[in-house]
VOGU-3710 file (C-alpha; in Angstrom, 3 decimals, decimal comma):
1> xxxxxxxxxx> 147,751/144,359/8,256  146,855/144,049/4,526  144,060/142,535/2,875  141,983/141,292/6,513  145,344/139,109/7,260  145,293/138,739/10,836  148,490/136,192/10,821  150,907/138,920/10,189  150,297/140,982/13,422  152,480/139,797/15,852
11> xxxxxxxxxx> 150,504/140,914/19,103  153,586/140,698/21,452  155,317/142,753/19,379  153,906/146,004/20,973  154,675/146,732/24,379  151,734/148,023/27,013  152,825/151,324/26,947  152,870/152,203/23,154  149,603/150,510/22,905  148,344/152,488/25,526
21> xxxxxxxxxx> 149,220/155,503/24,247  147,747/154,242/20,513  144,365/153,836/21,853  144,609/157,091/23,803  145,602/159,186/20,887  142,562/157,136/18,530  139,874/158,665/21,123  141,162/161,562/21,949  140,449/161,896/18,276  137,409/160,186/17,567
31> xxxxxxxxxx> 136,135/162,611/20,867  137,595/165,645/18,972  135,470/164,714/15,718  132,521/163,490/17,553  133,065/167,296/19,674  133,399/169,151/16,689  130,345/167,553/15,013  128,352/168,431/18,277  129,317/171,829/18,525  126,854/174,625/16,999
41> xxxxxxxxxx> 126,953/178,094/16,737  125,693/180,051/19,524  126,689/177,218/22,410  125,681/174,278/22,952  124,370/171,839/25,794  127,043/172,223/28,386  127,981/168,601/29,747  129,168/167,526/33,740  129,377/164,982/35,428  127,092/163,331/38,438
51> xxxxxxxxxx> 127,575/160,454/40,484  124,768/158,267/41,271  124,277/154,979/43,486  123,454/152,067/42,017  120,374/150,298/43,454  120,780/147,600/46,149  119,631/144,730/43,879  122,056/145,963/40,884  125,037/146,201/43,099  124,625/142,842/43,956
61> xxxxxxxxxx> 124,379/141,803/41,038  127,437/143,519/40,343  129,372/142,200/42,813  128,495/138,336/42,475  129,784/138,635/38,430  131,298/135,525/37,478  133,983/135,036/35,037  133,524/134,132/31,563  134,678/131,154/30,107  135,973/129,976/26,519
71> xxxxxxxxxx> 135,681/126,861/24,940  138,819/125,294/23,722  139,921/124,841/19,854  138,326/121,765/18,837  140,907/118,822/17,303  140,589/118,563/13,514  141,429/115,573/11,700  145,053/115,682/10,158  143,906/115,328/6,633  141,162/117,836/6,636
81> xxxxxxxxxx> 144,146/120,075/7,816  147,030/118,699/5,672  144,156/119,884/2,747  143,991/123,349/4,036  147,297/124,317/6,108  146,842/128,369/5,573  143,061/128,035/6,440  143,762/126,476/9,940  147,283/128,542/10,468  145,203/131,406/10,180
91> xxxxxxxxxx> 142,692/129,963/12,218  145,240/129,056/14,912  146,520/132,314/14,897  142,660/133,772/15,614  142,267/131,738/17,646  145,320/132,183/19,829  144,208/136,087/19,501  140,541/135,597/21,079  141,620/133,498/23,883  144,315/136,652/24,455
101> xxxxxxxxxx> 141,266/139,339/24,342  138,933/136,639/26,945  141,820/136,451/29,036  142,432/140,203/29,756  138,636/140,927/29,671  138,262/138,430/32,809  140,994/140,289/34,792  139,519/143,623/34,155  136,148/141,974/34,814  137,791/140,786/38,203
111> xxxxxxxxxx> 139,449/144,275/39,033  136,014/146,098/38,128  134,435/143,306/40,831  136,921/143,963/43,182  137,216/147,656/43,130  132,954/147,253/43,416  133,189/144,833/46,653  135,580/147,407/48,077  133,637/150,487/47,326  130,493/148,246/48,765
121> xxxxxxxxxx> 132,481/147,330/52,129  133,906/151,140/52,793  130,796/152,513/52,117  127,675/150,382/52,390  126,949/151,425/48,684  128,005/151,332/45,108  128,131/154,847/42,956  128,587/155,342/38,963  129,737/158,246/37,020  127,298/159,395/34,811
131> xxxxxxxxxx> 127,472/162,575/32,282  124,701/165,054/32,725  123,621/168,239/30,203  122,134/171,117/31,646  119,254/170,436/29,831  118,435/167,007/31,961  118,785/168,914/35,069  116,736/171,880/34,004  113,454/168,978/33,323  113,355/167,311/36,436
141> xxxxxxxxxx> 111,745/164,393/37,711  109,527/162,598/34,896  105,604/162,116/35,836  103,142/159,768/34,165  101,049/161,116/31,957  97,243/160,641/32,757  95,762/160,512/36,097  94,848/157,152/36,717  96,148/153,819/36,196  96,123/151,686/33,333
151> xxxxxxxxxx> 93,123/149,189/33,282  93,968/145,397/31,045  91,412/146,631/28,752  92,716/148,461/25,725  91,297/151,840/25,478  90,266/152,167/28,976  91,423/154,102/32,029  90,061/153,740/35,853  89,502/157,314/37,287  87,383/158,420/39,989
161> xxxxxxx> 84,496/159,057/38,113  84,630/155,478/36,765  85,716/153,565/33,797  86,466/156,599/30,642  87,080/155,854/27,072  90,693/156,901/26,832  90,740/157,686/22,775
//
């Protein structure tokens, strides 16, 4: 791929597996460099992972996704394109390509659903994988700060003592 030319890449040209194992190799190393950026002397932040459930109202949610769809290429007058024939190739050919990357995106969309409705069904709830440092653990639950709750006028807070400037 020279110069931004997205005609010459012939997208079937690749099978699954070597693209697969492209992409794998690209972030293992973008997760080395990223690792090795993060990394200071004298240890850092070690990282592990928690599960969590997803609220009931999110999970829904999750589960009721609906695909996406695409709008079609629009028809162009045979003149304006007999002007401009590598214009609307390369068009064509970008074209062709998003309609590729919508397609597969709706059938992992669908799997993700799916796997969700049958997580949902074995277990009455959805979880998530989330990474966790030890410092996020070691904090604990967050509290508001002040004691009382915010009043609509700027400036002031209700406590049981009554109305106090807050600045």
């Amino acid at each position: 791929m020279e110069n931004g030319d997205l005609s010459t890449m012939a997208p079937s040209s690749y099978s699954d597996d070597e693209v697969d194992k492209a992409v794998d190799k690209a972030v293992d190393a973008a997760l080395a460099a990223v690792e090795a950026r993060s990394n200071k002397p004298g240890g850092g932040k070690k990282k592990k992972w928690k599960t969590f459930r997803y609220p009931p109202d999110e999970a829904e949610m999750l589960m009721n996704i609906q695909l996406n769809t695409y709008p079609k290429m629009p028809n162009v007058s045979p003149e304006l394109e007999a002007d401009f024939p590598e214009i609307f190739s390369q068009l064509r050919a970008t074209w062709a390509r998003c309609t590729e990357v919508a397609e597969q995106s709706n059938m992992q969309l669908l799997a993700k659903r799916d796997e969700i409705r049958r997580e949902y069904a074995a277990k009455g709830y959805v979880t998530y994988k989330a990474e966790v440092t030890d410092e996020d653990e070691e904090e604990g639950p967050r509290r508001p700060r002040g004691g009382g709750r915010r009043r609509f006028r700027v400036g002031v807070g209700k406590h049981s003592s009554g109305a106090r400037k807050l600045n």
